[in-house]
N, C-alpha and C positions, 0 to 999 in steps of 0.2 A: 098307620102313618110311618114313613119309612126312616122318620131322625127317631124312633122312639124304641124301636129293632134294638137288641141285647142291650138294654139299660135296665138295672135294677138297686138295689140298693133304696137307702133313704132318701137318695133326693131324684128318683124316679116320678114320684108324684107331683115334684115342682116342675123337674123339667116335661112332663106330659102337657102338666094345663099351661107351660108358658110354649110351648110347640103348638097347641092349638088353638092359642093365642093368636099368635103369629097366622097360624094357617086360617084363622079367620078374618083377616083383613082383606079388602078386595082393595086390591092396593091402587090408589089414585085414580079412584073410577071418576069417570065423567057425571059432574053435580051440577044442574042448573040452579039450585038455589045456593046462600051464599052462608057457610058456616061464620057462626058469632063470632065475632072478632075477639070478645073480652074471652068468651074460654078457651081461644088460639092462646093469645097472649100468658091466661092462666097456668097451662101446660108448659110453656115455654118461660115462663117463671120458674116453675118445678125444675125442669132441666137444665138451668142456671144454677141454682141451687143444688141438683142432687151433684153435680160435678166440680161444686165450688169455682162458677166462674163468675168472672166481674157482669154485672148487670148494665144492659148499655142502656143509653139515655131516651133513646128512640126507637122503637119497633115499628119497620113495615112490612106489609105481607101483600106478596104479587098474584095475582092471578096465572093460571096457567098460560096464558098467551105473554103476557106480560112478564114473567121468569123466565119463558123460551127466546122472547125476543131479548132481556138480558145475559142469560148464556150465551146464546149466538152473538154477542159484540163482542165476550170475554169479558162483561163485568164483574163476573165471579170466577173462582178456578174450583171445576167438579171436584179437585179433589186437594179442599185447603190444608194447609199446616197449621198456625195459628192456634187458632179458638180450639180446634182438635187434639191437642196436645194432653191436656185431660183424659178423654174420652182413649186417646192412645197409651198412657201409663197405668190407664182401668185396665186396658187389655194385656199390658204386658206382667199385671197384675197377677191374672187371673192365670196366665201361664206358668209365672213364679211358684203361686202354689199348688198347679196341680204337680209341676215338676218337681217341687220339695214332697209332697206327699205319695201312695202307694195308689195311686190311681192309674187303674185299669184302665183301655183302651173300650171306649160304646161308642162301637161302631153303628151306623156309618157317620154318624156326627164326629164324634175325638179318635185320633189314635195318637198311636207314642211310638218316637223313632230316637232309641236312647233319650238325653234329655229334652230333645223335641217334642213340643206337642203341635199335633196336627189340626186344625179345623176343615172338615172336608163341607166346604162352601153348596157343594151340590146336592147337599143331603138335606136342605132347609128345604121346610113349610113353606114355601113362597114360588109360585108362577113365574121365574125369573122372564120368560120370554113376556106375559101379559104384561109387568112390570116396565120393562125395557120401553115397551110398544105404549103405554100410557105416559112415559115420561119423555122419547119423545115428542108426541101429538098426532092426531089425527091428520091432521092440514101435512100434508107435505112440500108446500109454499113453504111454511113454518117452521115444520121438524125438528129438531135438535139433530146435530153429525153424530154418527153413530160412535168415535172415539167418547166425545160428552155423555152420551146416554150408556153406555158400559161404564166409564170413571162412577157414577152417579148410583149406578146398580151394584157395582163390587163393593161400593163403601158403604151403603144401606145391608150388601149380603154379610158384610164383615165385623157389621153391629149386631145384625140377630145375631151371628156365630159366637158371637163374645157373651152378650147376653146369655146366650144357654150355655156355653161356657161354663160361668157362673153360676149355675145349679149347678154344678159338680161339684164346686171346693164346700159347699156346706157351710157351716158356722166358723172355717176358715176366714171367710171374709165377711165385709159389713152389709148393710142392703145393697141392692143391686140397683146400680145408677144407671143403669141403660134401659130401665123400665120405663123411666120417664122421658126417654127419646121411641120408646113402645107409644106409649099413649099419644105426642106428639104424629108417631105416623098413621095411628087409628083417627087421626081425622086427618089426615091426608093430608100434611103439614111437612117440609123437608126444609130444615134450615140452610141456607145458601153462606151467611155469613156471618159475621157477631165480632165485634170491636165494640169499648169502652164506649163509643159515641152513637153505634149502629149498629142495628142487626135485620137480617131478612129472614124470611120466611115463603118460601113459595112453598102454593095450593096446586099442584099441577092437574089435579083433575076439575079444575073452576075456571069457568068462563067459557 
């Protein structure tokens, strides 16, 4: 596996099993039966929690046809600020301390350009093209614009990259809060939105 190339050290073995973690999800395949709504919701409790965000009042969770045809109106922006905000100062985190520490460049995942550190997006566990081509849809009546369906993949590619990220700094930092947006995408769950009153959920490989 090509993100696992000149990694060693002690947190070699984390980031191995969470690299084929990743590499084993068949990202948003097509399901005609319909996953349990209570352990959607369960996971997505987790992930409220492991980021310390307000819990909204109401969860709904759309079907694949049903999130495409809400993307295509613009009821959501692929790529919100808001409720991300979190999930964005995890990652600015995570760069803090690898640049405060003596951490070496493991290639082809991290490199370091002076105090830059780099994530090379294209070095993930992940079918970026299979990926793309499941969150638009099949129906190409339907489809999602190809600008929406890249917004949607760069920011799902930007979460694994943080994620393994985070096996580098070690006991630098606390648990890893993008596990529980991991599990989240292991059943094929992508949060679209999350306000104090609302939150969604689209299933893009259902219905």
């Amino acid at each position: 596996m090509e993100v696992l190339d000149d990694i060693d050290g002690p947190e070699a073995l984390a980031m191995a099993m969470l690299a084929r973690r990743i590499a084993a999800i068949d990202w948003f395949s097509p399901r005609s039966e319909l996953r349990p709504a209570s352990r959607i919701a369960g996971l997505f409790a987790s992930f409220v929690e492991a980021f310390a965000l307000r819990a909204p009042a109401r969860l709904e969770i759309l079907s694949g046809p049903a999130g495409r045809e809400a993307l295509a109106a613009a009821r959501f922006d692929p790529t919100p600020s808001g409720w991300r905000t979190p999930l964005v100062l995890a990652a600015m985190r995570v760069g803090d301390v690898l640049r405060q520490g003596s951490v070496a460049p493991r290639r082809p995942l991290i490199d370091r350009t002076g105090d830059t550190i780099l994530v090379n997006l294209a070095a993930l566990p992940i079918p970026r093209f299979s990926l793309m081509r499941r969150l638009a849809g099949s129906d190409p009546r339907r489809s999602l614009r190809t600008p929406v369906v890249t917004a949607l993949a760069d920011r799902i590619a930007g979460e694994l990259g943080t994620m393994l990220a985070w096996t580098l700094a070690g006991p630098a930092l606390p648990a890893n809060p993008f596990l529980s947006l991991l599990a989240l995408y292991e059943e094929g769950a992508l949060v679209l939105d999350l306000t104090p009153e609302h939150a969604t959920l689209w299933l893009p490989g259902e219905g």
